[in-house]
Backbone as JSON Lines, residues from 0, in Angstrom:
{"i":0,"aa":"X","n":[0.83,-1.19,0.0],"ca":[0.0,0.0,0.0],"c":[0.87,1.25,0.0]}
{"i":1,"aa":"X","n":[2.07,1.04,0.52],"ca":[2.92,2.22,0.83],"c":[3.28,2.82,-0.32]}
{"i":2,"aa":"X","n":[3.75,1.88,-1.49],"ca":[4.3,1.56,-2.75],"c":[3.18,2.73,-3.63]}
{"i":3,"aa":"X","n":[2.22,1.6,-3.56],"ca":[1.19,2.17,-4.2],"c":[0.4,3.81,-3.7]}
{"i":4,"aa":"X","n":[0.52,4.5,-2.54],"ca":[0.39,5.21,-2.31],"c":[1.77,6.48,-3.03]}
{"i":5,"aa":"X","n":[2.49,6.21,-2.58],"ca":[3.83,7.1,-2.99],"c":[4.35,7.03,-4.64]}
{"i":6,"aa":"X","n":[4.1,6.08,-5.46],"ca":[3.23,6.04,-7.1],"c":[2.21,7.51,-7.01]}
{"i":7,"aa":"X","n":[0.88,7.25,-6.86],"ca":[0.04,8.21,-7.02],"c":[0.41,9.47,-6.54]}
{"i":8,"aa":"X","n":[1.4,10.03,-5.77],"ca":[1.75,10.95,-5.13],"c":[3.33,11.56,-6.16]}
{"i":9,"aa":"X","n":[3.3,10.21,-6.69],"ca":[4.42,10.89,-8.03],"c":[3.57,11.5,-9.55]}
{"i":10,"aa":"X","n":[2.14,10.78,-9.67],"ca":[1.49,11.19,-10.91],"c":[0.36,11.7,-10.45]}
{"i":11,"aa":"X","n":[0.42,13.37,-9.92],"ca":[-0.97,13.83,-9.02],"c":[-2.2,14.26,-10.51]}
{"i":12,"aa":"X","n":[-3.47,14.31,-9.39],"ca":[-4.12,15.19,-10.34],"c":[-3.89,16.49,-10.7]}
{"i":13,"aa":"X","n":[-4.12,16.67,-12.29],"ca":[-4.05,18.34,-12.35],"c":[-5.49,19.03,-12.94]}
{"i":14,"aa":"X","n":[-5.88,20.36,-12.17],"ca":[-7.21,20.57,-12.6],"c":[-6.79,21.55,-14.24]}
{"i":15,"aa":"X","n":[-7.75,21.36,-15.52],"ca":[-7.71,22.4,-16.29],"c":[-8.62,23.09,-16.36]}
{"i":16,"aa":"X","n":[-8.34,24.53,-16.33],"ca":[-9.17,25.76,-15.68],"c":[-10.26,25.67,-17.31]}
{"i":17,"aa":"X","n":[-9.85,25.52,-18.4],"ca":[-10.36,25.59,-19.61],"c":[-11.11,24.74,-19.78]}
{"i":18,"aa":"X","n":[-11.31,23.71,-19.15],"ca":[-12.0,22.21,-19.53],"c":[-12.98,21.8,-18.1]}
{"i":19,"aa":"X","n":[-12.49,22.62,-17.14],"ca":[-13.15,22.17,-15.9],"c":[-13.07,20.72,-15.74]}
{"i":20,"aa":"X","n":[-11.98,20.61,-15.99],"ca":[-11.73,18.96,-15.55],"c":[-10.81,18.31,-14.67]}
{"i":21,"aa":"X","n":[-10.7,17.62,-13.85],"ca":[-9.71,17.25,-13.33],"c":[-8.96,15.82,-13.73]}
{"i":22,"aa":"X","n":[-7.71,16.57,-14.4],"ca":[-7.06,14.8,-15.47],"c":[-6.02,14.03,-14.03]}
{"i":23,"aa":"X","n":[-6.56,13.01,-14.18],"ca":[-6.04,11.8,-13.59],"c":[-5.06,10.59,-14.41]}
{"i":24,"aa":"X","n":[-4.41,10.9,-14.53],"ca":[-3.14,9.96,-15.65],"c":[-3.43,8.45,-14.53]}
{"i":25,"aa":"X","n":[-3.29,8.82,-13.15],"ca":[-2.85,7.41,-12.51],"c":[-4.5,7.24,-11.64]}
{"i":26,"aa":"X","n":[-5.36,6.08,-11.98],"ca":[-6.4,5.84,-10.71],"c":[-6.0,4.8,-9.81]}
{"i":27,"aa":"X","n":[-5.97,5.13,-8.37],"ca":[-5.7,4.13,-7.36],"c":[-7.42,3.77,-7.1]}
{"i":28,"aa":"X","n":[-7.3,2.6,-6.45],"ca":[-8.57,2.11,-6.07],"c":[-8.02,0.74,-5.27]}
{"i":29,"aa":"X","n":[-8.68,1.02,-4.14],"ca":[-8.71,-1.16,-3.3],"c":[-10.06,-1.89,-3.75]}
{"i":30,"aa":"X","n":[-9.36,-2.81,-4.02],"ca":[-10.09,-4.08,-4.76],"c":[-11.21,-4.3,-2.82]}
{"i":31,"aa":"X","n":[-12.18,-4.46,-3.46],"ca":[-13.12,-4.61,-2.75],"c":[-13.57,-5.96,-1.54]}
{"i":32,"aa":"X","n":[-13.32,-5.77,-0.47],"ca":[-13.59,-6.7,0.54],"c":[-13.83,-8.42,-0.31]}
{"i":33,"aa":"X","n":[-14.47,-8.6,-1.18],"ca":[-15.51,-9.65,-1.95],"c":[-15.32,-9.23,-3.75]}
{"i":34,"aa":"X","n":[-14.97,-10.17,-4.01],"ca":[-14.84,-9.65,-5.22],"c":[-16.62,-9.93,-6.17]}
{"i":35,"aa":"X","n":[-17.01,-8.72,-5.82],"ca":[-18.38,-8.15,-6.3],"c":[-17.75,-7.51,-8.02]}
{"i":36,"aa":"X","n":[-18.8,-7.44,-8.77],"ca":[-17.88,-6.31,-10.02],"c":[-18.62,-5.27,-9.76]}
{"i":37,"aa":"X","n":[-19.73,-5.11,-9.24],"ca":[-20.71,-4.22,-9.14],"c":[-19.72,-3.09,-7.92]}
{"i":38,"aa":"X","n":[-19.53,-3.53,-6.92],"ca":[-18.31,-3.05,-5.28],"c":[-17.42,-2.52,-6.63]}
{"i":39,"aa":"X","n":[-16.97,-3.36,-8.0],"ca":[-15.28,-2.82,-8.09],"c":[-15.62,-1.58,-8.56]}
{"i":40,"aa":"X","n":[-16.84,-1.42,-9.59],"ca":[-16.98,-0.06,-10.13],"c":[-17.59,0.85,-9.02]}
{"i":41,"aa":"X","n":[-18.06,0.54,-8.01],"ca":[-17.93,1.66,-6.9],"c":[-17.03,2.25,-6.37]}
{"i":42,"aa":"X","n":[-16.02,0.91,-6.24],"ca":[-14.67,1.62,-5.68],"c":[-14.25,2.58,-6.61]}
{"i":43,"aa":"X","n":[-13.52,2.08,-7.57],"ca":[-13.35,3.1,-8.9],"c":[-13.94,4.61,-8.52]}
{"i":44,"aa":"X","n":[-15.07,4.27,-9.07],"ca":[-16.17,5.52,-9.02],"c":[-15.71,6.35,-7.12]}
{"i":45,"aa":"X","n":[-15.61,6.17,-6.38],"ca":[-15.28,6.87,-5.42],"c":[-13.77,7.21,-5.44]}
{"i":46,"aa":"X","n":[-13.17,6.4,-5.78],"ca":[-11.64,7.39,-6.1],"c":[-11.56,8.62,-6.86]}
{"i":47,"aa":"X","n":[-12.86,8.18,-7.66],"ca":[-12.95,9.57,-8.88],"c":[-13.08,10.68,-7.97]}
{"i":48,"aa":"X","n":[-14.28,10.27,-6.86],"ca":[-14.44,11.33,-6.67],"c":[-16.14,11.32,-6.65]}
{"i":49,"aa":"X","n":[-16.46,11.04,-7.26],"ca":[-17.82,10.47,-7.95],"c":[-18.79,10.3,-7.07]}
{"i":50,"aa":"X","n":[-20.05,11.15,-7.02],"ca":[-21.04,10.61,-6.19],"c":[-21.53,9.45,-6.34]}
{"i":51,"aa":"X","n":[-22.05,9.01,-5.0],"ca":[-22.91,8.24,-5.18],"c":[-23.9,7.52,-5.84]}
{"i":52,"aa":"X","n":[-23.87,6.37,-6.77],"ca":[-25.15,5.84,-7.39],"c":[-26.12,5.42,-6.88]}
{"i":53,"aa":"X","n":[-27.78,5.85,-6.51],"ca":[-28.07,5.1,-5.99],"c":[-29.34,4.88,-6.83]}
{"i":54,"aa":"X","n":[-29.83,3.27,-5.84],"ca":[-30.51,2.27,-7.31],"c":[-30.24,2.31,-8.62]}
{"i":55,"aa":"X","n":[-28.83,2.55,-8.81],"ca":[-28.38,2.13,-10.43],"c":[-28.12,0.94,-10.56]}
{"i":56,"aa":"X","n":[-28.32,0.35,-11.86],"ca":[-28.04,-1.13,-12.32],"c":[-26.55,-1.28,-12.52]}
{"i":57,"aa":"X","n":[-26.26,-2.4,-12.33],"ca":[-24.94,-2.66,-12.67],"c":[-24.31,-1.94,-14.15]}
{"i":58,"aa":"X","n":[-25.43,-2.48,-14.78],"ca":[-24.78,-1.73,-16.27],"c":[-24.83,-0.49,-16.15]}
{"i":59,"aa":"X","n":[-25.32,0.04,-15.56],"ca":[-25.26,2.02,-15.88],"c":[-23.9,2.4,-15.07]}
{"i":60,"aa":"X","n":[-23.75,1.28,-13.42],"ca":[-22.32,1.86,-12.77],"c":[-21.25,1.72,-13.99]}
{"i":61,"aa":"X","n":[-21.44,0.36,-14.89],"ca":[-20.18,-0.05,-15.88],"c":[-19.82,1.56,-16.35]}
{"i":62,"aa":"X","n":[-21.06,1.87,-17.16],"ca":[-21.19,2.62,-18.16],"c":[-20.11,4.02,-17.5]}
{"i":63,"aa":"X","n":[-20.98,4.57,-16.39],"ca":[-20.3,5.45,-16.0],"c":[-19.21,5.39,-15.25]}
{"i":64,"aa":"X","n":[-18.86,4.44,-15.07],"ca":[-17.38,4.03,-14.3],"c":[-16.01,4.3,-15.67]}
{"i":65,"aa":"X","n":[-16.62,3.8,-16.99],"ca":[-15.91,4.16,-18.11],"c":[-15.88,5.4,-18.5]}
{"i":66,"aa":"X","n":[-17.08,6.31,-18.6],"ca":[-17.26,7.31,-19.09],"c":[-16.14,8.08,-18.2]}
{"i":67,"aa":"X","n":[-15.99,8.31,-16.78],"ca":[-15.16,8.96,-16.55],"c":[-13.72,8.98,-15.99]}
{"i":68,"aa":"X","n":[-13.38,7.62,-15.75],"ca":[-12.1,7.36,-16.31],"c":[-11.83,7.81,-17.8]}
{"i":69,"aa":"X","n":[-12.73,7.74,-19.08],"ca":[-12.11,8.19,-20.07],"c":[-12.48,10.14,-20.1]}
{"i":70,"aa":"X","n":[-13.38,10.27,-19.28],"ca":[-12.73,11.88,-19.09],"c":[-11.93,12.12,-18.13]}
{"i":71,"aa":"X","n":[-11.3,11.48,-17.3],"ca":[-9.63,12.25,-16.54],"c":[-8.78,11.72,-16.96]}
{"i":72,"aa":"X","n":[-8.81,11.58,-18.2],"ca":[-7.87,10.73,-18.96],"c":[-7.1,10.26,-18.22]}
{"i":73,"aa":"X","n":[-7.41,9.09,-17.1],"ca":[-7.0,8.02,-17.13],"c":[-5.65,6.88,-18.05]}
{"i":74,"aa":"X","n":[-4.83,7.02,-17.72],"ca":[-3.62,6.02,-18.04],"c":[-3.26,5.24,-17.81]}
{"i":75,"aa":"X","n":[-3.54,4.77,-16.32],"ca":[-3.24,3.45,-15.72],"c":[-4.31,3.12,-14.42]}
{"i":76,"aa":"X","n":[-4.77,2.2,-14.45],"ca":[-5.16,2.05,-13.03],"c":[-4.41,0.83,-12.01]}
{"i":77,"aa":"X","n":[-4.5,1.36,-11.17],"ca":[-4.08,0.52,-10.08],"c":[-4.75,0.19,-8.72]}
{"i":78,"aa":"X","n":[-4.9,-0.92,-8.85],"ca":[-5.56,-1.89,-7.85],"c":[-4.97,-2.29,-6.38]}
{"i":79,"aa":"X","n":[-5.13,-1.52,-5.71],"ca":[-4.75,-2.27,-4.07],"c":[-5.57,-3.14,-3.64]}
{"i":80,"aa":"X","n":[-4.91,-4.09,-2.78],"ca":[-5.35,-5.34,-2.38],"c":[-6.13,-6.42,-2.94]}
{"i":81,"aa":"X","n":[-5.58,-6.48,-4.01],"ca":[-6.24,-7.51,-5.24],"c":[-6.45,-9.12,-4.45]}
{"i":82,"aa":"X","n":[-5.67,-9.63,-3.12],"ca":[-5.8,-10.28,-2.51],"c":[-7.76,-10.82,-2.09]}
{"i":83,"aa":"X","n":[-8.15,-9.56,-2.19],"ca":[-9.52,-9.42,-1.68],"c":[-10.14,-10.41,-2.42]}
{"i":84,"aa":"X","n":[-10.21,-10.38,-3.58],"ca":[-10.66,-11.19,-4.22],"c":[-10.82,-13.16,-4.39]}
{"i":85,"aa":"X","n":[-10.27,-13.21,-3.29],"ca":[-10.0,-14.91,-3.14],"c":[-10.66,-14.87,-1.97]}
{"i":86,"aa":"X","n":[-11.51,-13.78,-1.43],"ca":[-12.56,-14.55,-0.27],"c":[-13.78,-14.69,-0.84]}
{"i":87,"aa":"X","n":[-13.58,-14.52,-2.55],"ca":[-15.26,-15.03,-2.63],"c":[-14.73,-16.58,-3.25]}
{"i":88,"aa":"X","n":[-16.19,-17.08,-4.31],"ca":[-16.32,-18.2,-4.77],"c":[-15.76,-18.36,-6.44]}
{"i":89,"aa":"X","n":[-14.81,-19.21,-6.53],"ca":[-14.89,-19.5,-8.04],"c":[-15.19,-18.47,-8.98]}
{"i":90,"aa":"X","n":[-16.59,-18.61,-9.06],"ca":[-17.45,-17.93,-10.0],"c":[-17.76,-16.6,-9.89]}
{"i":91,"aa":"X","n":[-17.36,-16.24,-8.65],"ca":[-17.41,-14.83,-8.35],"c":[-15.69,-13.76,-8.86]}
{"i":92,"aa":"X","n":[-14.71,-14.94,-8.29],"ca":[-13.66,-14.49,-9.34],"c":[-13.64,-14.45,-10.62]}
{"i":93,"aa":"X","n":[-14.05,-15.63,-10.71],"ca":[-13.91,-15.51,-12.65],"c":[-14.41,-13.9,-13.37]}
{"i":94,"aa":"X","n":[-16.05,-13.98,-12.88],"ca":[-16.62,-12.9,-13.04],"c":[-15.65,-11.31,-12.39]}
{"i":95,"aa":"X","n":[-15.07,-11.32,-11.51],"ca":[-14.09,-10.04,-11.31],"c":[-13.13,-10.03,-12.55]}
{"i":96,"aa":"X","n":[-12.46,-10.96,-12.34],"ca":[-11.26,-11.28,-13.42],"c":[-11.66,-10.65,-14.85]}
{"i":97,"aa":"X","n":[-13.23,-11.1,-15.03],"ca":[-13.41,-10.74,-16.91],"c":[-13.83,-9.44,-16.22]}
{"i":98,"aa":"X","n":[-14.07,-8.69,-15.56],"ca":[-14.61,-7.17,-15.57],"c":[-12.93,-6.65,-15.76]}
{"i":99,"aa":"X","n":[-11.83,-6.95,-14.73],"ca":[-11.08,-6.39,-14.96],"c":[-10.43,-5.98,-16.08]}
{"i":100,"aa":"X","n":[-10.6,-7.52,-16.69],"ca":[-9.81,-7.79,-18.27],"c":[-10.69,-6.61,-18.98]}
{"i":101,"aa":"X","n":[-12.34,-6.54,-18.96],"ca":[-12.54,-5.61,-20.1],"c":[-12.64,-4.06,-19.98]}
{"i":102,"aa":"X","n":[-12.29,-4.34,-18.24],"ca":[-11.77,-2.52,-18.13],"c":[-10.42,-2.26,-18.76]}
{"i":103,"aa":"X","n":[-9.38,-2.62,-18.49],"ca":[-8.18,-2.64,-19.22],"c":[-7.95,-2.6,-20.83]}
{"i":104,"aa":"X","n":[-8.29,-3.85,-21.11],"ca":[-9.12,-3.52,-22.69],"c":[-10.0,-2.76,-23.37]}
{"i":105,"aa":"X","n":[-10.94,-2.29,-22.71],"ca":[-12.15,-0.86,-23.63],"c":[-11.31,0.05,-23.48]}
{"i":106,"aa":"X","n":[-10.55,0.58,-21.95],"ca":[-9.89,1.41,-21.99],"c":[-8.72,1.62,-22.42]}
{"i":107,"aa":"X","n":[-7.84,0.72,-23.08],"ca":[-6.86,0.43,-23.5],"c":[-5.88,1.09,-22.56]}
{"i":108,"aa":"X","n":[-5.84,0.92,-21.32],"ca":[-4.8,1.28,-19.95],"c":[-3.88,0.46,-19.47]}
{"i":109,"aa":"X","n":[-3.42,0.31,-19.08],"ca":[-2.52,-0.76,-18.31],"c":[-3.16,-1.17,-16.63]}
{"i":110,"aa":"X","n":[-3.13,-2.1,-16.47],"ca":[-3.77,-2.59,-15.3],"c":[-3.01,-3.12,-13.83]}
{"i":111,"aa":"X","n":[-2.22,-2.34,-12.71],"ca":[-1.57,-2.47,-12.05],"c":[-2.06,-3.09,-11.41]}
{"i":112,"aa":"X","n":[-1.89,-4.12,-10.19],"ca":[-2.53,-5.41,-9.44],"c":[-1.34,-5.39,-7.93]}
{"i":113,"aa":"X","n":[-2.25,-4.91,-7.0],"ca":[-0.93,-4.92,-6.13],"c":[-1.84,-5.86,-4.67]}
{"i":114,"aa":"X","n":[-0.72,-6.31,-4.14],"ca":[-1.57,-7.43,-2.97],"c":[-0.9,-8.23,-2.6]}
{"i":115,"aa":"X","n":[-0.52,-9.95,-2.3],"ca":[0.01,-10.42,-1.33],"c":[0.33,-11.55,-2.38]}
{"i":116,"aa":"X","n":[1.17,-12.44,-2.45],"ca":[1.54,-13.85,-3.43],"c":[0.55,-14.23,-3.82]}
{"i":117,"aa":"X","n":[-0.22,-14.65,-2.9],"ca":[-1.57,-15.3,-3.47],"c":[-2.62,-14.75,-4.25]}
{"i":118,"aa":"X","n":[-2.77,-13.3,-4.5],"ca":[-3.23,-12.64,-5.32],"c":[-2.68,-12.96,-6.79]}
{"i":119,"aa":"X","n":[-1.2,-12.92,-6.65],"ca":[-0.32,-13.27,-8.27],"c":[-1.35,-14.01,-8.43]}
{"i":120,"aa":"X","n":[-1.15,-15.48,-7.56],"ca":[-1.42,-16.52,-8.26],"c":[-2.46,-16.53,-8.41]}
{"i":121,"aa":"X","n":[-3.37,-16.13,-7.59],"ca":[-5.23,-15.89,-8.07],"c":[-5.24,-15.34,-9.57]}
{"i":122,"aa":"X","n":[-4.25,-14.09,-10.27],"ca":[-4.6,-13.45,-10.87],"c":[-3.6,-14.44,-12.3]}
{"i":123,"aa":"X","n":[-2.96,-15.23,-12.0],"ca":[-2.42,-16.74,-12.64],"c":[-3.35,-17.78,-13.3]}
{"i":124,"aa":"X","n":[-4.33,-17.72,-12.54],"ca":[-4.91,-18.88,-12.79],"c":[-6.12,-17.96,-14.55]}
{"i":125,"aa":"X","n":[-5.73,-17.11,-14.51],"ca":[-6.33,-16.22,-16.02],"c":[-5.87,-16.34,-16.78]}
{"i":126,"aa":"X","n":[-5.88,-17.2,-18.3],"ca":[-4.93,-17.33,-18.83],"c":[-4.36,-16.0,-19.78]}
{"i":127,"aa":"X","n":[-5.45,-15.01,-19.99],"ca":[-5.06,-14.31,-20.48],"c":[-4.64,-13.18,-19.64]}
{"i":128,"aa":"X","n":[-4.92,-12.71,-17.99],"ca":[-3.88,-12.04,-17.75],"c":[-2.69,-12.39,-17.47]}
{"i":129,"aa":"X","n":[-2.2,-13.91,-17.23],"ca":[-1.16,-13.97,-17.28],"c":[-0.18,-13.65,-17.76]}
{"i":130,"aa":"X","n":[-0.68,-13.56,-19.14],"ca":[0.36,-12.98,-20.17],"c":[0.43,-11.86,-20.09]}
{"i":131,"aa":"X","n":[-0.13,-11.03,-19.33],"ca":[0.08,-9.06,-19.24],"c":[0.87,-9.11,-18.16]}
C-alpha cells in the first residue's frame, strides 16, 4: 500500500481551468472486501471522486465508471489489495477477473494489481492475464 500510495503521489491530479476537468493519468482504487464487479466499479467511481449511485443497475455503474475514467484521462489504473478477491467463490472471481480484463481492454490502460503472493497466483490462474 505504501508503494502504491507514494506512485500516485508521483502522478498527481491536475485541474484544467479551460475544460473544468480534473485529469487523472494514474487511478488508485482497493479491490473490494468480496470480489463483487458491481463493489469494483464503486470503488473506482469513489476514487474519482464520484457521487454516489443510488438504485443504479450494474450496467449504468459499468457505463459510467468508463465514461469517466475516459474523461480524466485516465492512463493506468491501479488496484490495491487484489488479494480481496479470493474470499469469494470460483465464480465470483472468474466474473471479477473478466470485468477487470474488459476494463483494461475498452480502456486500453494498463492494469496495475498490487496485494500479497496469493493474489499473483489468483490473478495466474487467467490465462489471459497472465500474459500481461
Amino acid at each position: 500500500t505504501k508503494i502504491v500510495r507514494k506512485f500516485e503521489r508521483a502522478h498527481p491530479a491536475t485541474f484544467c481551468q479551460s475544460t473544468g476537468v480534473t485529469n487523472r493519468p494514474v487511478v488508485v482504487a482497493q479491490v473490494p472486501s468480496e470480489p463483487v464487479e458491481r463493489d469494483l466499479y464503486r470503488e473506482l467511481l469513489a476514487s474519482l471522486q464520484a457521487p454516489a449511485l443510488v438504485g443504479g443497475t450494474l450496467a449504468r455503474e459499468k457505463d459510467i465508471c468508463r465514461s469517466l475514467l475516459r474523461t480524466v484521462g485516465a492512463r493506468m489504473i491501479v488496484l490495491d489489495e487484489v488479494n480481496g478477491m479470493l474470499a469469494g467463490t470460483y465464480r465470483q472471481q472468474r466474473i471479477f477477473l473478466n470485468a477487470l480484463r474488459f476494463l483494461a481492454n475498452d480502456l486500453r490502460v494498463p492494469l496495475v494489481c498490487a496485494g500479497t503472493d496469493l493474489a499473483r497466483q489468483a490473478l495466474l490462474t487467467d490465462a489471459q492475464l497472465a500474459e500481461r
